[in-house]
Phi, psi and omega in degrees: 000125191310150150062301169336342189264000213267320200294323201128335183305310246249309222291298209289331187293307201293346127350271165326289159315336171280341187281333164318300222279286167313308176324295163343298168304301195312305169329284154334260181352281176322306183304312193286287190300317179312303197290335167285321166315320199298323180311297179304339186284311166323307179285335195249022170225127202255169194302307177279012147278351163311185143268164171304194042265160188270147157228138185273113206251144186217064196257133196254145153310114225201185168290140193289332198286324165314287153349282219286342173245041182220319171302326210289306192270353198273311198262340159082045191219164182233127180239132164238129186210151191285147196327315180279007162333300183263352162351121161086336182260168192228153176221143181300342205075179183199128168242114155161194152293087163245188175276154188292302172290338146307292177319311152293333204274296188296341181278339194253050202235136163081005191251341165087011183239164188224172196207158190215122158315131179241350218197154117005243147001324189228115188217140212264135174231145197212152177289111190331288184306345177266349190260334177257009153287350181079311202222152193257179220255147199286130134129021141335154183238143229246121163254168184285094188292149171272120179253091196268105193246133188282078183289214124298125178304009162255020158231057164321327176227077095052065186265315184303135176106008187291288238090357192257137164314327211208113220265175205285311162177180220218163255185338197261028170263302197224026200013031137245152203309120166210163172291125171313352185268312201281296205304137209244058174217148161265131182217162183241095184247122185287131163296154176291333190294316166334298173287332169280344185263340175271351174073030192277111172243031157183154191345307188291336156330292202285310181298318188293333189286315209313139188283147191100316190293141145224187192226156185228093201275139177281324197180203203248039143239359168221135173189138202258156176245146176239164163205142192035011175120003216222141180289148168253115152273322197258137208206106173261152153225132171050071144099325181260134169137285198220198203221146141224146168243112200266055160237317178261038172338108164234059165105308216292312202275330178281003161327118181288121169307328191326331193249028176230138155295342206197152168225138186243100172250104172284134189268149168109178196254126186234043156357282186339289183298314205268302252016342183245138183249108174324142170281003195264284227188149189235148165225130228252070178268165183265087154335153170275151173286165102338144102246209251231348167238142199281121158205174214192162157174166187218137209244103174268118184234173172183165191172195213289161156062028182061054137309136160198143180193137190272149121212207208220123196206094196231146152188163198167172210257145170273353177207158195260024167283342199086338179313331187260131170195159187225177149203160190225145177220129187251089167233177196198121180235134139256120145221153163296183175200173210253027154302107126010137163032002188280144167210180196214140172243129165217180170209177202226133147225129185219090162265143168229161163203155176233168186195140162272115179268349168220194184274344191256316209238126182248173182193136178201143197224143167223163162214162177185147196228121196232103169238173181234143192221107172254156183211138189104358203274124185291168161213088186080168201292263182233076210309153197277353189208138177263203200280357170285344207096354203244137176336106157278106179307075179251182171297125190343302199301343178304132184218103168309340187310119129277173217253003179252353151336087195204129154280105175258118189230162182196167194221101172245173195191162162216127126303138165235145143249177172219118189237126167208130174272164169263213181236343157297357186074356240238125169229184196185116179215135154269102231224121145232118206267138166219147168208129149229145165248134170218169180242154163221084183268137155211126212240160180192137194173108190294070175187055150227157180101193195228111175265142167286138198301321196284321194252344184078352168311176179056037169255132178230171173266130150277096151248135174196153185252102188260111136281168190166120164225147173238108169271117182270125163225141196234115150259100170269145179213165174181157184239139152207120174230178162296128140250138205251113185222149195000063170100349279174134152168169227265180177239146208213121169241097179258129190215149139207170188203143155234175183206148196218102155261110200230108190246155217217133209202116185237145191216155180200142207260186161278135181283123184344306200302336203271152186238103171262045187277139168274092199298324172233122184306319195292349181231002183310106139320346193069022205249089182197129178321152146275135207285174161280138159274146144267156177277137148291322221168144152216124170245201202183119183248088177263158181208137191217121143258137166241098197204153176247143173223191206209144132228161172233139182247126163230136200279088170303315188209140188319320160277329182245134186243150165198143158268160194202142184174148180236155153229126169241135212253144125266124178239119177241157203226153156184135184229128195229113185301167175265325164323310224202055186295352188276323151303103183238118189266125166257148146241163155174146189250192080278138201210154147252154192229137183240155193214115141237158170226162161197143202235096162280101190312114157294314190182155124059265211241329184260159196196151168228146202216158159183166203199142181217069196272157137311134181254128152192141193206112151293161299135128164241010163276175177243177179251147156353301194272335193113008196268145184268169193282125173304155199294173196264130206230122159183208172228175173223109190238125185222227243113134194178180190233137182209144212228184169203126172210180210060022185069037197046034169311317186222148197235148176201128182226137157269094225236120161283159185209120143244132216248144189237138228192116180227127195080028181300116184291110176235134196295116140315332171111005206235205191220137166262200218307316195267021140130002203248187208268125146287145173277161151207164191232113199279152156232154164115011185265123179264089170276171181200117166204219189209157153222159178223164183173141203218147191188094163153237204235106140321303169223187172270015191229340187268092174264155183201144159250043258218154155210163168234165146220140171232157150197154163221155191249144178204148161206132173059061159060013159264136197252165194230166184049045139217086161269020180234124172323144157255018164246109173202144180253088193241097196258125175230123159203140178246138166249117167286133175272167159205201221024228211296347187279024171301132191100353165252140179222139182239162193202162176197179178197171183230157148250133189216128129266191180241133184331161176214147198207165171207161191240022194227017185279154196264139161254146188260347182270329147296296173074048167212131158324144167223206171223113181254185201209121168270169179270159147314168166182182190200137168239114150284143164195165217246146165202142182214113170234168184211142185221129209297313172200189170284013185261294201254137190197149178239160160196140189254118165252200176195079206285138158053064175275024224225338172058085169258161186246127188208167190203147172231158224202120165226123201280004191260338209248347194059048218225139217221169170191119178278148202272171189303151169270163202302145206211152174241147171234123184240093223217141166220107199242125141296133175242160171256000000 
């Protein structure tokens, strides 16, 4: 791209990537011989050929199934047992030095279950009476065994390998361990089982399931997340972190799940954590971990439009004490769409490693790298109106995209912690971050103007060429422990953290000379020159927060729990525009963000909650003139019933919400400086709604996912944000079959929005805003996997199976964008 290369971004990313890329290869290596050496090690020196040793184990009384994966984790071992085993039982705990087999042993007493070394490493616990019949009883029903693995304690809560719909807890409200029943916030999280049976095999997958979300698509490579009525900006992984901005997409949404367990979106504005807190929703995503014994897969897929995509998944201990252990996930997709020509190639490298430098003190460093190469890529959607004013109607398969047309994104990133417990219950952890994302564009896209029906006149192309990168750096450090105050304890969270974001943005036009008129709309092909560019501009946006924050969880009563917590925040800001770089636009605040909660065991199973955060969320829109909009200021407050059953096997919450909003971005109707919609910033927009959401194990044969959302938005009795329904719905649920269907398990899900409208689309034939309106709809999809053995399983899915014809609408663009057509998925995964 002429001039565009001049910020700096294209030398140093592509630099970068090869040194990823090599690491990677390396990485791979190292993983693979480790973890076999770590295998062999396992096998050929069996347990009772050791010495004894002892370990100190400090386990609180709990649900047995817990107990077994606190043990699990301690002891460095992998236990399998079928999911309904432990249904119901309970354990005393066990405190002191023992032996690994002293220690189960006393953990399973008195439970009527028994356990057997199958391996070094791996042990089968099974029910005394059934273990000693030898065999199970006939038309018995065959579950899903749980494979509960001695992971590193810096993920507690773990959903692969559960099986579960609903992970055991969760970390991204308050960083402290808590249960979806204790977080006195609504939060919703997709599971590793989730994602595997349904094939969400990227970010954007996993959002279209989550109950509460919705999207607002720009084209088929951009596209915004909502939650209560509010853009989602803040996009974490594992806790530290990070940004998006969907007008400038670098990697965030097309981020592959293969290297995440889990994804966590806390509703509501999370200050505490975040400081500056979206008012929607925060999303969490959770890496996969090492663990702690060798298992591994590889993943064959196909599908509608020559989708075919590998992937690669090891992981495992490097010595055979276990102290060392790594994983590495490899993936490389071609796919197609159900676009005229459009398509997108990507691959994945992702290493972690941990290492115990004590019994005590974990250390872990990672890295990982993803890019995408699209060709076909639109830049905004389909017009929305031909030259009568009347809905242009065109074929799903229609792609305004020229076929040389492409948005190229990419993400690498390195990480560290420092984890160290005490003897005291007392931990202390130190985590760092680098992530950069970039785009590399060049756009062309038949989708300005109104063509006329007869002749296809009166279209032109939209271009334009984006260089563009952001670098994030993060340091966190933080304590959190017990305290003991008038009998009783409480938990203490003490942090601080800074951050430095620096984004580098080069934008460049079509050379004067090129003529982009479309002679017939009705025949566009995408076969059209690409023009020279010129450079417009290169600008550069740093934004650095510094803030400390506290929490207290204090145990009033055995029923009542209540929290309290600050972030006291310095936010600086500073922008040299691309337009005009000779301009330095500053800001900077100090700000407190204030957070209570509070939770009451009503009974058993029920709880009532409530919460009360502080909003401060900056802002990348502009005005007119260019000036960006001051961050967005308010409060967030909700209330709500939140239930547990099974031993929190299964979660179901009921939540009101109300959000008070100062500095609301509302379109004025005009364009700033770089060509995007200007804002202006309102204060006084109130939303008010409800969620309701059931999440986890029906039976033990039986996963379920299921929400509603309402919400509305209003200021001064008018209503606002709505290109986001205020009514959606969402159901995922899967069933393990039995008798002679043993080993299959089948599933589906509906999705329903609600109409969505905007009053500000510009009709160009008129030569006024009007009010256009997409309909409601509901999408089905179909999943079936069967498994051959305990090696080998396929599962088939089937997206929009009703083949429904749906559409979202973006209103800066005058612009439409149709939803996928019914689309198979075909997966054959081995484990090793």
């Amino acid at each position: 791209m002429s001039g565009a290369e001049d910020n700096g971004c294209g030398k140093g990313a592509g630099a970068a990537h090869k040194i990823v890329l090599l690491g990677s290869a390396a990485a791979l290596m190292v993983v693979v011989s480790g973890a076999i050496v770590g295998s062999a090690s396992a096998q050929t020196i069996p347990l009772q050929q050791s010495a004894p040793q002892t370990i100190a184990f400090n386990i609180p009384a709990q649900d047995l199934g817990g107990a077994l994966n606190a043990f699990a984790d301690r002891a460095g071992l992998r236990l399998l047992f079928p999911s309904n085993l432990v249904a119901g039982l309970r354990s005393a705990g066990l405190a002191g030095s023992l032996t690994r087999n002293q220690a189960l042993t006393r953990l399973l007493a008195g439970s009527g279950l028994t356990y057997r070394f199958t391996s070094a490493n791996t042990v089968t616990i099974a029910d005394s009476a059934a273990a000693s019949a030898g065999a199970a009883p006939a038309g018995a029903i065959s579950l899903d065994t749980i494979d509960v693995q001695g992971a590193s304690s810096s993920d507690p809560g773990k959903t692969e390998g559960t099986g579960s719909y609903t992970p055991s807890v969760t970390a991204s409200s308050t960083r402290l361990q808590l249960t979806p029943r204790e977080t006195p916030q609504s939060i919703s999280i997709i599971t590793r089982q989730q994602i595997d049976d349904f094939k969400l095999l990227t970010v954007n997958d996993v959002m279209t399931q989550t109950p509460g979300i919705s999207t607002v698509t720009y084209e088929n490579e951009r596209v915004e997340y909502y939650a209560r009525g509010f853009a989602i900006r803040n996009f974490q992984d594992d806790g530290m972190p990070g940004f998006y901005a969907s007008g400038y997409p670098a990697g965030q949404s097309l981020s592959d799940m293969a290297m995440y367990d889990r994804v966590e979106v806390l509703k509501g504005a999370n200050g505490l954590m975040t400081g500056t807190g979206d008012p929607g929703a925060t999303v969490n995503l959770i890496r996969k971990k090492p663990t702690s014994v060798f298992q591994g897969h590889t993943t064959l897929t196909g599908g509608s439009w020559d989708t075919y995509r590998g992937e690669l998944d090891l992981s495992g201990p490097f010595n055979k004490e276990g102290t060392v252990r790594g994983r590495f996930v490899a993936t490389h997709q071609d796919r197609g769409s159900y676009m005229n020509y459009f398509k997108n190639r990507s691959s994945l490298v992702y290493g972690v490693l941990e290492a115990d430098l004590t019994p005590d003190t974990l250390f872990t460093v990672g890295a990982h790298y993803q890019y995408n190469i699209p060709k076909g890529t639109s830049f905004g959607g389909i017009p929305l109106f031909d030259s009568n004013g009347d809905f242009n109607q065109m074929p799903r398969s229609f792609n305004p995209g020229a076929r040389w047309s492409s948005w190229e994104q990419y993400v690498y990133s390195a990480f560290t912690t420092l984890e160290h417990h005490f003897d005291n219950d007392w931990r202390v952890k130190l985590q760092l971050k680098r992530q950069v994302n970039g785009y590399d564009t060049r756009l062309g896209s038949a989708s300005d103007g109104n063509p006329n029906p007869l002749d296809g006149s009166g279209v032109s192309i939209w271009t334009g060429a984006f260089l563009g990168q952001t670098q994030l750096d993060v340091a966190e450090a933080y304590a959190t422990g017990p305290v003991h105050l008038f009998g009783r304890k409480h938990d203490l969270v003490l942090g601080g953290i800074i951050s430095k974001r620096h984004w580098r943005n080069s934008i460049s036009s079509a050379d004067p000379a090129y003529d982009p008129t479309v002679p017939n709309f009705y025949d566009w092909n995408g076969n059209i020159p690409q023009p020279a560019w010129v450079l417009d501009g290169v600008g550069n946006e740093v934004m650095r927060n510094r803030a400390a924050y506290a929490t207290f969880r204090f145990n009033a009563h055995d029923k009542l729990k209540l929290i309290a917590g600050t972030r006291i925040l310095r936010y600086e800001w500073m922008q040299r525009p691309y337009w005009d770089p000779s301009v330095e636009e500053r800001s900077n605040r100090s700000v407190v963000v204030p957070y209570f909660g509070a939770i009451f065991d009503i009974n058993e199973h029920l709880s009532i909650y409530g919460s009360h955060t502080g909003i401060f969320q900056p802002q990348y829109e502009r005005t007119e003139q260019g000036i960006t909009l001051p961050p967005q200021e308010g409060v967030s407050n909700e209330v709500g019933l939140k239930s547990a059953f099974f031993n929190g096997r299964l979660n179901s919450s009921a939540a009101y919400f109300e959000i008070q909003q100062n500095n609301y971005p509302v379109p004025t109707g005009g364009l700033a400086p770089d060509g995007n919609p200007a804002y202006q910033a309102v204060d006084g927009v109130v939303t008010k709604g409800f969620e309701l959401e059931i999440s986890g194990q029906l039976s033990p044969q039986w996963q379920i996912q299921t929400g509603f959302t309402h919400k509305i938005s209003r200021r001064d009795s008018i209503k606002v944000s709505t290109l986001t329904p205020e009514n959606q719905f969402t159901l995922y649920t899967t069933y393990k079959l039995d008798g002679a269907l043993d080993g299959l398990t089948v599933g589906g899900g509906a999705r329903w929005q609600d109409i969505t409208w905007s009053d500000q689309v510009w009709n160009g034939v008129i030569g006024a805003d009007v009010t256009s309106t997409a309909p409601s709809y509901w999408v089905a999809d179909l999943m079936a996997n069967y498994k051959f053995n305990e090696n080998l399983s396929a599962t088939f899915n089937v997206r929009n199976l009703f083949d429904k014809k749906y559409y979202s609408i973006y209103n800066w663009y005058s612009s439409y964008t149709w939803g996928a057509p019914r689309s198979f998925l075909l997966s054959m995964t081995y484990k090793f």
